[in-house]
C-alpha positions in Angstrom: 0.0 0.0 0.0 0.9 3.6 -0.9 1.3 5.8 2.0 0.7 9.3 0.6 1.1 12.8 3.0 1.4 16.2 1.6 5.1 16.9 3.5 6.2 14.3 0.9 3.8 15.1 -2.4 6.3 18.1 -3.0 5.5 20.1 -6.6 1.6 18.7 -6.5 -1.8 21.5 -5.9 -3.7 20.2 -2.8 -6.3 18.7 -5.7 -3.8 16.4 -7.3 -2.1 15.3 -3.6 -5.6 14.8 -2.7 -6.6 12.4 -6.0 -3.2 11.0 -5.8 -4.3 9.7 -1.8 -7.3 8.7 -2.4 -6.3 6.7 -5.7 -3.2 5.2 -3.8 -5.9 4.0 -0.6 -7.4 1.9 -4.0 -4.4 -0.4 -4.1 -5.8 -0.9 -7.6 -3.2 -1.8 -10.0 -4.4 0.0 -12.8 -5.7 3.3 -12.8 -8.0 5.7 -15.2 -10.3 8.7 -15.3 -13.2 6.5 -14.2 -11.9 5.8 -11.2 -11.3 9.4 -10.8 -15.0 10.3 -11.2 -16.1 7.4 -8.8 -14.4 9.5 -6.4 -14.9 12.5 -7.0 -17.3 15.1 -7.9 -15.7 15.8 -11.3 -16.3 15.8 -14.9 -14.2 14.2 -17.3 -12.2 17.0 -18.9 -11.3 17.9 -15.5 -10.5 14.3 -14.4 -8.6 14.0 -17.6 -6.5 16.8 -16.8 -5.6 15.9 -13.0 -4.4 12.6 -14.5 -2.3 13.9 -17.1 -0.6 16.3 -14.7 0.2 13.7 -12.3 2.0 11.2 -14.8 3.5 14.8 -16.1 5.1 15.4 -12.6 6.1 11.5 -12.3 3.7 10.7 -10.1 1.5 7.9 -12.1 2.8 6.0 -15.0 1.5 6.3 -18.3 0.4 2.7 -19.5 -1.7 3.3 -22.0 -4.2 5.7 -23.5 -6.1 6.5 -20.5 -4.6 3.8 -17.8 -1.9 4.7 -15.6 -0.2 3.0 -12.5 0.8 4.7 -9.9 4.6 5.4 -9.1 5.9 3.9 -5.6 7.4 6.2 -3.4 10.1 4.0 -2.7 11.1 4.0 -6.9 13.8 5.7 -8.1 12.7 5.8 -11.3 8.9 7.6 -12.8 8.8 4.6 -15.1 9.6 1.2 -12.7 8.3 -2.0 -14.4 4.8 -2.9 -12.8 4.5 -4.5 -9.0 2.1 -7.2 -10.3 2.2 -7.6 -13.9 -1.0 -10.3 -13.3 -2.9 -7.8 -12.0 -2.3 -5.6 -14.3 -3.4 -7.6 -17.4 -6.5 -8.6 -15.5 -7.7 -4.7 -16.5 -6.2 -4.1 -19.1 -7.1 -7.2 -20.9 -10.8 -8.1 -19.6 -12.3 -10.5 -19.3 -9.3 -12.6 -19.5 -7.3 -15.1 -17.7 -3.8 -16.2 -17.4 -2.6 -19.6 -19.4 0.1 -20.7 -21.3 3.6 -20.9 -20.2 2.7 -18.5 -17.3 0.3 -20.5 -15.5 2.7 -23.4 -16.7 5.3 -21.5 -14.1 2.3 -21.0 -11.5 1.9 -24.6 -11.3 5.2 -25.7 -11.2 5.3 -27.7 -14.5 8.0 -25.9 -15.9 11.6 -25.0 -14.8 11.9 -23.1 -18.1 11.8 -18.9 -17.2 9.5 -17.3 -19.5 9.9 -12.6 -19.8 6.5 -12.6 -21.6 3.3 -12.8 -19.1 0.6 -15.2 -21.8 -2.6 -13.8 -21.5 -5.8 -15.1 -23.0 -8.7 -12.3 -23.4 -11.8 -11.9 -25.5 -10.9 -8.1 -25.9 -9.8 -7.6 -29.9 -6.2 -6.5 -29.5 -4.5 -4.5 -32.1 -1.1 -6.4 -31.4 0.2 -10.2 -30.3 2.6 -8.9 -27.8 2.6 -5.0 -26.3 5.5 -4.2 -23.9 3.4 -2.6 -21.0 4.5 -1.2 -17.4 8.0 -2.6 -18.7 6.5 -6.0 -19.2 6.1 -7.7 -22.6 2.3 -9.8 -22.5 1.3 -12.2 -25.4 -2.2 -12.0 -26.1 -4.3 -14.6 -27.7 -7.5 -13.9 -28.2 -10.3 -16.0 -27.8 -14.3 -16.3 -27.7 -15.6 -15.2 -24.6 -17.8 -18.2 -24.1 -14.3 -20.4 -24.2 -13.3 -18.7 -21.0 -13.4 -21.5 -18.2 -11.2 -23.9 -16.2 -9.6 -20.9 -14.1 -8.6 -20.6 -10.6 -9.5 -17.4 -8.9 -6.0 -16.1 -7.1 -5.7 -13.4 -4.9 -2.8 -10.7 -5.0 -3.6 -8.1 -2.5 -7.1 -7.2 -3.0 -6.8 -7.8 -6.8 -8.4 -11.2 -8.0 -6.3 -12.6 -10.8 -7.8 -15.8 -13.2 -5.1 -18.5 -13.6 -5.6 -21.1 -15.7 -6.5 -24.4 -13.8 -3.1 -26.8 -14.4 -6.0 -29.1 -16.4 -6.9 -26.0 -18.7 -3.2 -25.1 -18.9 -2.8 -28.7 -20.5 -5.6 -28.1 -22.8 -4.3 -24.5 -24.1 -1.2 -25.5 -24.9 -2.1 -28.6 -26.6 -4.6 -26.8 -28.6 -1.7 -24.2 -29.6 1.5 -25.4 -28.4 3.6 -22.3 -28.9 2.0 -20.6 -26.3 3.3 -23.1 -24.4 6.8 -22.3 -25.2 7.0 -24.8 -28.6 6.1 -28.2 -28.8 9.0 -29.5 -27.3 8.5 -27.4 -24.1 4.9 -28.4 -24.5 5.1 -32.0 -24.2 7.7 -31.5 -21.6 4.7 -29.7 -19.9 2.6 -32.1 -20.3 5.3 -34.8 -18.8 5.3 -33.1 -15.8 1.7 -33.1 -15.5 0.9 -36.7 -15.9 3.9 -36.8 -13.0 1.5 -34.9 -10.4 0.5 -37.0 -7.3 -2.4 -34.3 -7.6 -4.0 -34.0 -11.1 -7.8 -33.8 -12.3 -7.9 -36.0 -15.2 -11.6 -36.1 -15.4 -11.7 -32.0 -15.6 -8.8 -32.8 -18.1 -10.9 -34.7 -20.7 -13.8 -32.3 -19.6 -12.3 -29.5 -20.4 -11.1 -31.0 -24.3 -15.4 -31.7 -24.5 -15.8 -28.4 -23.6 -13.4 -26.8 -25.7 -14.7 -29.1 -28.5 -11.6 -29.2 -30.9 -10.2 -32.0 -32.5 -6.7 -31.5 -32.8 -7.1 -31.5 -29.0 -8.4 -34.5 -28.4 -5.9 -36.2 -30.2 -2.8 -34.8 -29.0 -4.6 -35.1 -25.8 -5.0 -39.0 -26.1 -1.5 -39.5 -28.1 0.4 -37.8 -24.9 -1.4 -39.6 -22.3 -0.7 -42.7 -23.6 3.1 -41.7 -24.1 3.4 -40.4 -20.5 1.0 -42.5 -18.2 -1.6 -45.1 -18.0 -5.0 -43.9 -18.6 -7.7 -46.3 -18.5 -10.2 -47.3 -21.3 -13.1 -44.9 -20.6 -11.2 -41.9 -20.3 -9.0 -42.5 -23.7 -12.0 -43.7 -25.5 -13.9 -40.3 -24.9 -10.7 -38.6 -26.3 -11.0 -41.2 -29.5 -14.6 -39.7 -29.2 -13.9 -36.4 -30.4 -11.2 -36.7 -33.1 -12.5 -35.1 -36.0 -11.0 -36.5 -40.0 -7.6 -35.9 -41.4 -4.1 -36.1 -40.1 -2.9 -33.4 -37.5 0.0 -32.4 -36.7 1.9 -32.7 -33.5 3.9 -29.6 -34.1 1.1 -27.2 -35.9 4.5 -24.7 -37.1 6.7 -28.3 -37.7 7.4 -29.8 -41.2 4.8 -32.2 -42.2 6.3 -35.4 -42.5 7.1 -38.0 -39.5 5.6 -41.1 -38.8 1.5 -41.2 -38.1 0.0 -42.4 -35.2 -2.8 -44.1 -36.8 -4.6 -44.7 -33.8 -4.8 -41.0 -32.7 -4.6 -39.7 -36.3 -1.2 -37.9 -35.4 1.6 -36.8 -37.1 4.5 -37.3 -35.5 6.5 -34.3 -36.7 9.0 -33.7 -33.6 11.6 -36.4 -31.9 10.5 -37.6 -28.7 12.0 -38.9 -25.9 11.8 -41.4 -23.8 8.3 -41.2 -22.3 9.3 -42.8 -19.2 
């Protein structure tokens, strides 16, 4: 939390330290002129203009068009890299959640050390990957209706969505460079099926959910190659493979042996599966 007094706010009017406490008591990650007129009697121009003054005199950060963050007192810099770079993509990407190789790092089913925070959101986005805050995201959009499988985390008062490791699985098999590559992915999905604590019936429900058939059979080709699954649960994954031969690696050449049973093209080496 931001403790603001005016012996410190030096070079501020008593109306900007006074938005600049009250915004601070927030402990909102993001801020913008809304927030400003939530609380306070203002209208927008004026709002507008307090704002822009502040992130003038260093005290907020600039994110974006309209969305700042504020500047800690302890920073000795007006343009530190975000506290909680989570928090901050869950406003400025909503509705969203985090997946990929992020939540991959959340989970522990990693050791790899990703720079780029993945974000899935419904929200059109004019670019992939935006450096915000000092922090490159990777956003892949996707129907709003597709958004489920998360895991509500608290940081501060700010609720964050983290893919559930089960969805994690599922994004990354349904587009495995968000998952670092297909190599890293199927690492991934090694160290999943080597949890003492793993869902695998919101696994398979998820892939039913998400409906796509390139899912299901990387789905059922990697469970096979990393554990035991029984009967029922890999013939709801033969269940949902649609026609044709898919690749293992979607961006890999397209030869390798098939998987005939799976309808899988295996276009990467593997390892060992042990």
């Amino acid at each position: 939390m931001h403790t603001m007094n005016n012996t410190s706010l030096k070079g501020l009017g008593e109306s900007e330290r006074t938005v600049l406490a009250v915004l601070a008591a927030l402990e909102q990650p993001t801020l913008s002129v809304d927030d400003v007129l939530e609380c306070f009697d203002l209208n927008r121009q004026a709002a507008n203009l307090i704002l822009s003054r502040l992130a003038r005199k260093g005290w907020l950060r600039r994110l974006r068009r309209g969305v700042y963050s504020i500047v800690p007192l302890s920073s000795s810099s007006s343009q530190p890299v975000v506290d909680n770079p989570l928090t901050v993509a869950m406003r400025l990407f909503k509705p969203c959640y985090i997946s990929g190789w992020t939540a991959a790092e959340h989970w522990d089913l990693t050791e790899q050390i990703y720079n780029v925070v993945v974000v899935y959101s419904s929200t059109p986005q004019r670019k992939a990957i935006q450096e915000i805050g000092g922090v490159k995201y990777r956003i892949r959009r996707v129907s709003e209706d597709t958004i489920f499988g998360t895991i509500k985390l608290w940081f501060g008062r700010v609720p964050v969505q983290m893919a559930s490791p089960e969805r994690t699985i599922i994004d990354i098999l349904n587009a495995p460079e968000m998952g670092g590559g297909s190599r890293q992915t199927l690492e991934t999905v090694r160290a999943y099926w080597r949890r003492t604590q793993k869902n695998t019936e919101n696994l398979i429900s998820y892939a039913e959910r998400l409906g796509r058939g390139s899912v299901f059979k990387r789905l059922g080709f990697t469970a096979e190659l990393f554990n035991n699954p029984d009967s029922e649960w890999t013939d709801r994954c033969l269940n949902g493979l649609t026609r044709g031969i898919t690749l293992l690696d979607p961006s890999g050449p397209r030869k390798g042996p098939t998987a005939s049973r799976w309808r899988l093209r295996i276009n990467v080496p593997l390892e060992d599966g042990s």
